[in-house]
PDB file of the backbone (N, CA, C, O) and the ligand in Angstrom, with CONECT records:
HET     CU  A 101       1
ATOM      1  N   UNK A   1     144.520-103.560 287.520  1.00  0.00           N
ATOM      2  CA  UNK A   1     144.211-103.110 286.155  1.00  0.00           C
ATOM      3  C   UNK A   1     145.273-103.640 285.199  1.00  0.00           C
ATOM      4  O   UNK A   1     146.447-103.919 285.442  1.00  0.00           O
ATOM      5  N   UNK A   2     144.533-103.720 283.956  1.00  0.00           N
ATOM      6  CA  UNK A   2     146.154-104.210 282.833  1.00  0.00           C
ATOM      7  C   UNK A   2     146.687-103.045 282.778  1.00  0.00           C
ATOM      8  O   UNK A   2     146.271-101.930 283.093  1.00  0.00           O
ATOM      9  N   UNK A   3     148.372-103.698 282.025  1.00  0.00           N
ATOM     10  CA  UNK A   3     148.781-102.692 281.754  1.00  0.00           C
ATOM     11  C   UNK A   3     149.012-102.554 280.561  1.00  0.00           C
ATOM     12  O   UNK A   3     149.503-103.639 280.248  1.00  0.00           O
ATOM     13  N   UNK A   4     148.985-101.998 279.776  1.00  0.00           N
ATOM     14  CA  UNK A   4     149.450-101.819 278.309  1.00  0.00           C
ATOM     15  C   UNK A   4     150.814-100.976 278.015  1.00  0.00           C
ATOM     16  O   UNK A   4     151.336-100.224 278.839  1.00  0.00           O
ATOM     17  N   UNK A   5     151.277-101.214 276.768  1.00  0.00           N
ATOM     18  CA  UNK A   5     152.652-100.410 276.563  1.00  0.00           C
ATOM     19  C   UNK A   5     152.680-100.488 275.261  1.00  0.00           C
ATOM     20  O   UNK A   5     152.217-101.329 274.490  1.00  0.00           O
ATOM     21  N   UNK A   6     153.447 -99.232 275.041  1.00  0.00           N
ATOM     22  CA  UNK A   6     153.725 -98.722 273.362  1.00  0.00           C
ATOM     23  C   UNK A   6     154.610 -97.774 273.680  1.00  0.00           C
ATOM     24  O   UNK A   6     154.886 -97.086 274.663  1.00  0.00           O
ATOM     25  N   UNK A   7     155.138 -97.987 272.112  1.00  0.00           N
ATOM     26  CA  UNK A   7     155.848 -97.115 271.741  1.00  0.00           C
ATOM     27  C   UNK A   7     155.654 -95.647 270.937  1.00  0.00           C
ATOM     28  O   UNK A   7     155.270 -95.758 269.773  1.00  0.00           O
ATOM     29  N   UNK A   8     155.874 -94.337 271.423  1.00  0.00           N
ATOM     30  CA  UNK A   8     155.703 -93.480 270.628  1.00  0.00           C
ATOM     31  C   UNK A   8     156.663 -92.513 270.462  1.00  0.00           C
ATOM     32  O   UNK A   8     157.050 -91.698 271.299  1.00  0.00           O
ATOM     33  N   UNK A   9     157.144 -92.707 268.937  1.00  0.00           N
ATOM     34  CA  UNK A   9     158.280 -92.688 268.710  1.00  0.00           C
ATOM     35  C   UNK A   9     158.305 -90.607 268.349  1.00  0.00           C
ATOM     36  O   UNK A   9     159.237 -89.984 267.841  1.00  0.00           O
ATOM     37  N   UNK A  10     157.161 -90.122 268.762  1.00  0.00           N
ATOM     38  CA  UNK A  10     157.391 -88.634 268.423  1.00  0.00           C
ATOM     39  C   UNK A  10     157.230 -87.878 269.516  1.00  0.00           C
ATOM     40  O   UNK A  10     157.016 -86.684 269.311  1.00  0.00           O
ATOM     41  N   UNK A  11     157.295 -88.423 271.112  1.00  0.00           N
ATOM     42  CA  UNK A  11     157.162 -87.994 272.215  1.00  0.00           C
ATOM     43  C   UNK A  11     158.579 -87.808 272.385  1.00  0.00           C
ATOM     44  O   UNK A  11     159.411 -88.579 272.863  1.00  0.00           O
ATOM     45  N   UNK A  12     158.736 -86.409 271.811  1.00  0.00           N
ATOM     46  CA  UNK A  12     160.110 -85.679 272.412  1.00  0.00           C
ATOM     47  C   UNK A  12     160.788 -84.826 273.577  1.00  0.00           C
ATOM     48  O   UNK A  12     162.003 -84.693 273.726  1.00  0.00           O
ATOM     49  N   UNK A  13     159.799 -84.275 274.369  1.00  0.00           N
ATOM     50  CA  UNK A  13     160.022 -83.826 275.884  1.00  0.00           C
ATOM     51  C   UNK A  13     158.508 -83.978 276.719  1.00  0.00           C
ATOM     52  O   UNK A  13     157.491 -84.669 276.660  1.00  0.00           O
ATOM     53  N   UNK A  14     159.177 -82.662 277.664  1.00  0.00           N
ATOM     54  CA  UNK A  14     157.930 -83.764 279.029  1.00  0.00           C
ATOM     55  C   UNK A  14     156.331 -83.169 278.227  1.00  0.00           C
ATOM     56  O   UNK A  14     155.236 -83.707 278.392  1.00  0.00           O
ATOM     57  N   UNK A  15     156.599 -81.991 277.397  1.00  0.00           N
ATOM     58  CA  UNK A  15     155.502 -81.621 277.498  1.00  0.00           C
ATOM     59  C   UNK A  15     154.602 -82.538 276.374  1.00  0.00           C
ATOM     60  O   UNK A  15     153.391 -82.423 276.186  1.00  0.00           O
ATOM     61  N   UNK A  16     155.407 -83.359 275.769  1.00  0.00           N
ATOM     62  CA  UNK A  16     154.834 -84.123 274.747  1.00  0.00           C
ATOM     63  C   UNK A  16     154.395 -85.171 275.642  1.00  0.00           C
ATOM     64  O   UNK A  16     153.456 -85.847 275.222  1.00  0.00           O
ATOM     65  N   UNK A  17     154.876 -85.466 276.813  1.00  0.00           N
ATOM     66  CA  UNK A  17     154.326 -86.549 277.621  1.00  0.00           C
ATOM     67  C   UNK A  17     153.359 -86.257 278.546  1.00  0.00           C
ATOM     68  O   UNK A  17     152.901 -86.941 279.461  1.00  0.00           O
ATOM     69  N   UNK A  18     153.087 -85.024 278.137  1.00  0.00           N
ATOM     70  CA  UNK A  18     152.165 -84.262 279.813  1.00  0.00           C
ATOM     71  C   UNK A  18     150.609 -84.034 278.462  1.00  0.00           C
ATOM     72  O   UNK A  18     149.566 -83.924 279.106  1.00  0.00           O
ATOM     73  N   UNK A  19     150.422 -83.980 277.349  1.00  0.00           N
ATOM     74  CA  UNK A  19     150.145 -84.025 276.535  1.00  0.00           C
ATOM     75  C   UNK A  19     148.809 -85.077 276.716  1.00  0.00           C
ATOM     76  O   UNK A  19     147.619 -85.166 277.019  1.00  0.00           O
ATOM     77  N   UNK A  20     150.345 -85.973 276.156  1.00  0.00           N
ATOM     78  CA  UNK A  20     149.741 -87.551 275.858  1.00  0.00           C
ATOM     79  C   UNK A  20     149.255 -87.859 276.921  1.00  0.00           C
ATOM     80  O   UNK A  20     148.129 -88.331 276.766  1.00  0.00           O
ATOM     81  N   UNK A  21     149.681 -87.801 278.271  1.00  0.00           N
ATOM     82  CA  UNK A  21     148.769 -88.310 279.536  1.00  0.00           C
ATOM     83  C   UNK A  21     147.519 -87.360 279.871  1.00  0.00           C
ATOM     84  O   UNK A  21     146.416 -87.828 280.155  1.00  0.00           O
ATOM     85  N   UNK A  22     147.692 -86.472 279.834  1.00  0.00           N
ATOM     86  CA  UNK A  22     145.959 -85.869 279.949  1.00  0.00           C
ATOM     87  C   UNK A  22     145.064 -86.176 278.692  1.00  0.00           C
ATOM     88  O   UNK A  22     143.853 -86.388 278.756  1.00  0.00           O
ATOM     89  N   UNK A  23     145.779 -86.172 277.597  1.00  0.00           N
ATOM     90  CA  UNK A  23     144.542 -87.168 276.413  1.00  0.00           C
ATOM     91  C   UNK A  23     144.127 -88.333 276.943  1.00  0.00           C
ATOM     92  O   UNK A  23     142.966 -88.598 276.632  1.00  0.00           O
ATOM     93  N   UNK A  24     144.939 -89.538 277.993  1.00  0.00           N
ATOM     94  CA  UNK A  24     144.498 -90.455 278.466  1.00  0.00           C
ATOM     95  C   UNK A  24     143.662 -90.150 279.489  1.00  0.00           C
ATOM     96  O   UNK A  24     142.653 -90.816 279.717  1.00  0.00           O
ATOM     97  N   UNK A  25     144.039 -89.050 280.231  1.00  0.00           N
ATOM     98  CA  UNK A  25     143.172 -88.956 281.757  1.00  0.00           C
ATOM     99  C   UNK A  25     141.702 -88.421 280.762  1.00  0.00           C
ATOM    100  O   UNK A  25     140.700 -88.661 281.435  1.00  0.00           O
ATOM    101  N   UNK A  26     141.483 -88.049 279.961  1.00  0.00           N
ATOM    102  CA  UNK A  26     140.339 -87.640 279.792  1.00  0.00           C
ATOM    103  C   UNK A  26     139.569 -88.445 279.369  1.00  0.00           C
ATOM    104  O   UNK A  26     138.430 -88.115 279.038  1.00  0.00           O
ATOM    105  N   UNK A  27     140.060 -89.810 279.276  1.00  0.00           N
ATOM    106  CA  UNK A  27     139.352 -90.917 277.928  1.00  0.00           C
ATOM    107  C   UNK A  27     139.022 -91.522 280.007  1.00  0.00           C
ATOM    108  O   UNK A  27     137.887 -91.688 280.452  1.00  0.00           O
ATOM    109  N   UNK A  28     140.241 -91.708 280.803  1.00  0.00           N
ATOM    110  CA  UNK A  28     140.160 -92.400 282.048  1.00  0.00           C
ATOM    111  C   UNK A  28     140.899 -91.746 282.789  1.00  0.00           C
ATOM    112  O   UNK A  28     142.126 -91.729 282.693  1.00  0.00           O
ATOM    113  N   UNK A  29     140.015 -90.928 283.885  1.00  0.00           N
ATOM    114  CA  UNK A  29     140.594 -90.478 285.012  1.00  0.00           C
ATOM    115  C   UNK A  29     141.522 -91.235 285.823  1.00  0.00           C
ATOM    116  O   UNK A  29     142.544 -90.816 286.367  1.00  0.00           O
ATOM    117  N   UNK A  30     141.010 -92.466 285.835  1.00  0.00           N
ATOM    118  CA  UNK A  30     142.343 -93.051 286.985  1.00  0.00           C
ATOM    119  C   UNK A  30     143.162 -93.732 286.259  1.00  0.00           C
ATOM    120  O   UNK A  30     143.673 -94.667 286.876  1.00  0.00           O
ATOM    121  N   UNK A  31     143.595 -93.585 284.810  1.00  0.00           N
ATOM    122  CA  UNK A  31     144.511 -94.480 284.485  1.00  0.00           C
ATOM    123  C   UNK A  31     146.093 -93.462 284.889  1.00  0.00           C
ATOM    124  O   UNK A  31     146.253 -92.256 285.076  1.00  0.00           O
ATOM    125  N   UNK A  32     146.943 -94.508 284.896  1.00  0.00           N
ATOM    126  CA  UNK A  32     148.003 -94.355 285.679  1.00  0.00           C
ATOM    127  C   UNK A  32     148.660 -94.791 284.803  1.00  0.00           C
ATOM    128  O   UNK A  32     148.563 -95.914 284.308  1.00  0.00           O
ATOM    129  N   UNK A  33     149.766 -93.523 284.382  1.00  0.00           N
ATOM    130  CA  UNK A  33     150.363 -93.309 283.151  1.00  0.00           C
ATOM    131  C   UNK A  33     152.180 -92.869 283.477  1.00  0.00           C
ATOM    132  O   UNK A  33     152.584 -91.826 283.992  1.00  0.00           O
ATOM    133  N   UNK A  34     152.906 -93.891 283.046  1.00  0.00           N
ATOM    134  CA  UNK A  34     154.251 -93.493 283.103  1.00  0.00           C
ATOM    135  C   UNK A  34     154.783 -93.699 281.795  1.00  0.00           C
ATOM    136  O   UNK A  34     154.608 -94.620 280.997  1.00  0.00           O
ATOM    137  N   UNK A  35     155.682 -92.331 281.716  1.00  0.00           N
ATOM    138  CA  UNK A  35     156.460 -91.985 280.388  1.00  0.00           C
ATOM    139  C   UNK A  35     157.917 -92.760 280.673  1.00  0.00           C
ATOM    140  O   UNK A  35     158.303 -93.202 281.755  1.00  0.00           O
ATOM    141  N   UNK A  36     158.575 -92.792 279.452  1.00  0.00           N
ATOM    142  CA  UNK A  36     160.225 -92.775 279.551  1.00  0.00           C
ATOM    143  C   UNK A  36     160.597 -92.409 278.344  1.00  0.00           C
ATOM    144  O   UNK A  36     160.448 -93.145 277.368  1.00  0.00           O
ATOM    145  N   UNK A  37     161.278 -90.879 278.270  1.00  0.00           N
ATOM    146  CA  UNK A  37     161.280 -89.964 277.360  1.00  0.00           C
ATOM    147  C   UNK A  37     162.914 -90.607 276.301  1.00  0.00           C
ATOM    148  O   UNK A  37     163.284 -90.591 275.127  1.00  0.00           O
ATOM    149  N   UNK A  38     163.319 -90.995 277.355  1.00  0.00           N
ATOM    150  CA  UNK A  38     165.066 -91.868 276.770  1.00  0.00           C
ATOM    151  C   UNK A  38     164.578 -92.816 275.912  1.00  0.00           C
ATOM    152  O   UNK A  38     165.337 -93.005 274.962  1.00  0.00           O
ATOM    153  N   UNK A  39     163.303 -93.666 275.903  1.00  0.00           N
ATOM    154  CA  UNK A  39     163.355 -94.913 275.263  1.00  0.00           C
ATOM    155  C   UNK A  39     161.591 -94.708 274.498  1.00  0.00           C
ATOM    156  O   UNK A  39     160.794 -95.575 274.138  1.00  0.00           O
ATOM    157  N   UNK A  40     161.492 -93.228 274.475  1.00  0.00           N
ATOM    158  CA  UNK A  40     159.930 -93.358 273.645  1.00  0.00           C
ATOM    159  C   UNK A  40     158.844 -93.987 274.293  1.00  0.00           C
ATOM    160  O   UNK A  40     157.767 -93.572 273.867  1.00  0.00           O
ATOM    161  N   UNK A  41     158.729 -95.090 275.426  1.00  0.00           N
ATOM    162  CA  UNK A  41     157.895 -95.837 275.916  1.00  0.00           C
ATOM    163  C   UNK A  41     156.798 -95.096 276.782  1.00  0.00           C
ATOM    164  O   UNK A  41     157.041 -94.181 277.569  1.00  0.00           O
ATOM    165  N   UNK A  42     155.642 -95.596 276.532  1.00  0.00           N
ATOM    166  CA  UNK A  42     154.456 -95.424 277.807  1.00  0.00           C
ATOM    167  C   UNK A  42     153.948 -97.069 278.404  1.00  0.00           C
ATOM    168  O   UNK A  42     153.941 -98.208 277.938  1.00  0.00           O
ATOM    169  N   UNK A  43     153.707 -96.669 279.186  1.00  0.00           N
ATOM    170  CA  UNK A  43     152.808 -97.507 280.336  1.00  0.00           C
ATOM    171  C   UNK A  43     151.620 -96.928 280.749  1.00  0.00           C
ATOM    172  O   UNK A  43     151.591 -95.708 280.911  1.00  0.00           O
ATOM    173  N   UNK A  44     150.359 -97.795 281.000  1.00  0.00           N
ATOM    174  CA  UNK A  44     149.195 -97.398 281.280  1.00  0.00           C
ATOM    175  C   UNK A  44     148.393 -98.266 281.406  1.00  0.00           C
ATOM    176  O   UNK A  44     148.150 -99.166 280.602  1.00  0.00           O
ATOM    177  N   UNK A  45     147.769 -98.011 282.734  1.00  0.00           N
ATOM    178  CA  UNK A  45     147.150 -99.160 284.033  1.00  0.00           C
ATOM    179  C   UNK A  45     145.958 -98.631 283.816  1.00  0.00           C
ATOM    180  O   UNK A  45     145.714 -97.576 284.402  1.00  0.00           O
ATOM    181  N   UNK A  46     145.197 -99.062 283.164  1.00  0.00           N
ATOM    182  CA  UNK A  46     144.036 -98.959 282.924  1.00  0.00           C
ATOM    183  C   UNK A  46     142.665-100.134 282.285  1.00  0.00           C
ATOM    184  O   UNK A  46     142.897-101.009 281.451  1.00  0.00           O
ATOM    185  N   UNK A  47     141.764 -99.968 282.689  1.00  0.00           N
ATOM    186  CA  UNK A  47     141.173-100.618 282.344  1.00  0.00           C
ATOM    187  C   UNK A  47     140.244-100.721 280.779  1.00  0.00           C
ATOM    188  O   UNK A  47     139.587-101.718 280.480  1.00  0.00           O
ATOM    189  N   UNK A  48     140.336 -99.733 280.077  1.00  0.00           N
ATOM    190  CA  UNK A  48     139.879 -99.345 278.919  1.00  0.00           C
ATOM    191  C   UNK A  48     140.354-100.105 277.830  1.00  0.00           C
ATOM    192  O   UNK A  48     141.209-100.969 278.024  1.00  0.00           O
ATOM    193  N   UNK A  49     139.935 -99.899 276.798  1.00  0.00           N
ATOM    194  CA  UNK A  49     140.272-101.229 275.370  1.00  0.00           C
ATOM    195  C   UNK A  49     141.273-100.568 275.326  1.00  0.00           C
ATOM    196  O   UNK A  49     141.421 -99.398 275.677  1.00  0.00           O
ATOM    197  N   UNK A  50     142.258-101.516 274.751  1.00  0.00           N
ATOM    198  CA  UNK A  50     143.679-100.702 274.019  1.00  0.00           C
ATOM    199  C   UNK A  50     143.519 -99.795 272.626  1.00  0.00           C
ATOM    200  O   UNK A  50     144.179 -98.901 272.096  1.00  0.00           O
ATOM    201  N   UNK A  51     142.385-100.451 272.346  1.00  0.00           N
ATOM    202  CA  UNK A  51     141.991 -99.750 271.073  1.00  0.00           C
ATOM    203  C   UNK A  51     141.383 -98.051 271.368  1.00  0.00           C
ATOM    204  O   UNK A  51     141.485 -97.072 270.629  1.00  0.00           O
ATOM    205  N   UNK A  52     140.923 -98.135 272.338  1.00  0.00           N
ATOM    206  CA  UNK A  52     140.484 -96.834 273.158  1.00  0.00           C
ATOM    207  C   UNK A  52     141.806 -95.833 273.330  1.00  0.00           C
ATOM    208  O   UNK A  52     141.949 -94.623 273.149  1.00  0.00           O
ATOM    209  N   UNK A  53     142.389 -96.520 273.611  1.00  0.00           N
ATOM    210  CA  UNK A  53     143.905 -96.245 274.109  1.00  0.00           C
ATOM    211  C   UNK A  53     144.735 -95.421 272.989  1.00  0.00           C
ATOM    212  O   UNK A  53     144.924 -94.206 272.923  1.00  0.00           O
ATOM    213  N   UNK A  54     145.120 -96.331 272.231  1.00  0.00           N
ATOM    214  CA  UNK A  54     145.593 -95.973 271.137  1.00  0.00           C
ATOM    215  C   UNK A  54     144.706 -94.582 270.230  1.00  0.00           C
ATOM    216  O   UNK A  54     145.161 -93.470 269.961  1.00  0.00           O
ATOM    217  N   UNK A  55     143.685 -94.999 269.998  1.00  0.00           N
ATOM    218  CA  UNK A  55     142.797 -93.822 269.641  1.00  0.00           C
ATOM    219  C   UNK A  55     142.879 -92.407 270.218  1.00  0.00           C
ATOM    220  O   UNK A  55     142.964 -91.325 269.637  1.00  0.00           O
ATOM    221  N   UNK A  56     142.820 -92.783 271.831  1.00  0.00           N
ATOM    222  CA  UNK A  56     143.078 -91.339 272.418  1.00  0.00           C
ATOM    223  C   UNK A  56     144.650 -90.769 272.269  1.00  0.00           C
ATOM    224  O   UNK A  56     144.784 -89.551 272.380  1.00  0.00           O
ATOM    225  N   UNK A  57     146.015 -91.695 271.990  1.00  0.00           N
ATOM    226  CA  UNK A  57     146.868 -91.495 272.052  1.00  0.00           C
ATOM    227  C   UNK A  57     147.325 -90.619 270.247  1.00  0.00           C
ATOM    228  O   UNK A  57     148.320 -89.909 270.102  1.00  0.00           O
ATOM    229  N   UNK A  58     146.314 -90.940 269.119  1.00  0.00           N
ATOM    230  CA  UNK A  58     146.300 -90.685 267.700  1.00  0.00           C
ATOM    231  C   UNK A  58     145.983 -89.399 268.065  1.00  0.00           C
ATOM    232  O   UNK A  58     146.775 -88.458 268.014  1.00  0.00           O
ATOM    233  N   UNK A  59     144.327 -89.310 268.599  1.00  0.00           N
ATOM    234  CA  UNK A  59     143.704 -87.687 268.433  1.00  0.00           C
ATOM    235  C   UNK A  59     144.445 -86.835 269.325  1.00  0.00           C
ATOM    236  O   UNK A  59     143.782 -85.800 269.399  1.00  0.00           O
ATOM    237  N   UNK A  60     145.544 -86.720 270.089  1.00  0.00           N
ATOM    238  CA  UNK A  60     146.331 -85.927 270.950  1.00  0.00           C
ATOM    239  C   UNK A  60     147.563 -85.694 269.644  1.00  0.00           C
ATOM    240  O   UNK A  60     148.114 -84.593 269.647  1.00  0.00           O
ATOM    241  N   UNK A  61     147.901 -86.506 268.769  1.00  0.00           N
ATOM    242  CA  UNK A  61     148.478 -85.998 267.771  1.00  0.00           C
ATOM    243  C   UNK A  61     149.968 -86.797 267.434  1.00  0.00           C
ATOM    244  O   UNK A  61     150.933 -86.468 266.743  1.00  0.00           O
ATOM    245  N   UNK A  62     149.714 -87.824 268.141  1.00  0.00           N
ATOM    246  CA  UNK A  62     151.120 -88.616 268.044  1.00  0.00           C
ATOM    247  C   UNK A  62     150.856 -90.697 267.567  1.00  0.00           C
ATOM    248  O   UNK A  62     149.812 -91.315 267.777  1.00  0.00           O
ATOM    249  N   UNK A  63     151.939 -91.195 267.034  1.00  0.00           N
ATOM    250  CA  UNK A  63     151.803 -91.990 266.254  1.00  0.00           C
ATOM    251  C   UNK A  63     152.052 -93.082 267.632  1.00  0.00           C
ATOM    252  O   UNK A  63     152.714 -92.843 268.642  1.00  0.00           O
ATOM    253  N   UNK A  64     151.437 -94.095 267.359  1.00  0.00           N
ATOM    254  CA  UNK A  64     151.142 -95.534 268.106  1.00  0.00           C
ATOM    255  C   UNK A  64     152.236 -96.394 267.795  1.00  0.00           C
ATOM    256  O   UNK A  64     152.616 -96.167 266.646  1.00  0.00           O
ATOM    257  N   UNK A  65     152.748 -97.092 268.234  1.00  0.00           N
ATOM    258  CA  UNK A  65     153.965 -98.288 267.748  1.00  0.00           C
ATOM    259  C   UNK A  65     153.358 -99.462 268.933  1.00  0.00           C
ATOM    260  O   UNK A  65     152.878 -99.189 270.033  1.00  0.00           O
ATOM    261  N   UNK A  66     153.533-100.724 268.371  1.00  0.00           N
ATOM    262  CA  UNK A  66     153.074-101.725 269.524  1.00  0.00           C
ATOM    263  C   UNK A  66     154.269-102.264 269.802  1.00  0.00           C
ATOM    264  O   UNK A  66     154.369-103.125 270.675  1.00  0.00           O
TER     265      UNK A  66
HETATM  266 CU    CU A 101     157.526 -82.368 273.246  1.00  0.00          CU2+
END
């Protein structure tokens, strides 16, 4: 699967990252989602548009950076 990566610069603890990854699991169950809370970054192995991506990552309530 690709992987995509962004930055989101308002993911401030885990629960902001536990958040943002079940907004993804719900858009895609098997995407495979790693945080890094030190450097704002996600990763996500998925096969879905990035635009999908990003979208689900907006309506969970947090801002997109590429
Ligand atoms: Cu938080």
């Amino acid at each position: 699967m690709p992987t995509l990566r962004f930055v989101i610069p308002d993911m401030a603890c885990g629960a902001c990252a536990e958040t943002i990854t079940q907004a993804l699991r719900s858009i895609d169950p098997i995407a495979a989602v790693s945080t890094d809370l030190q450097t704002k970054r996600i990763e996500i192995q998925t096969n879905l548009d990035q635009t999908l991506v990003i979208e689900g990552i907006q309506r969970a309530g947090y801002t997109v950076e590429q």
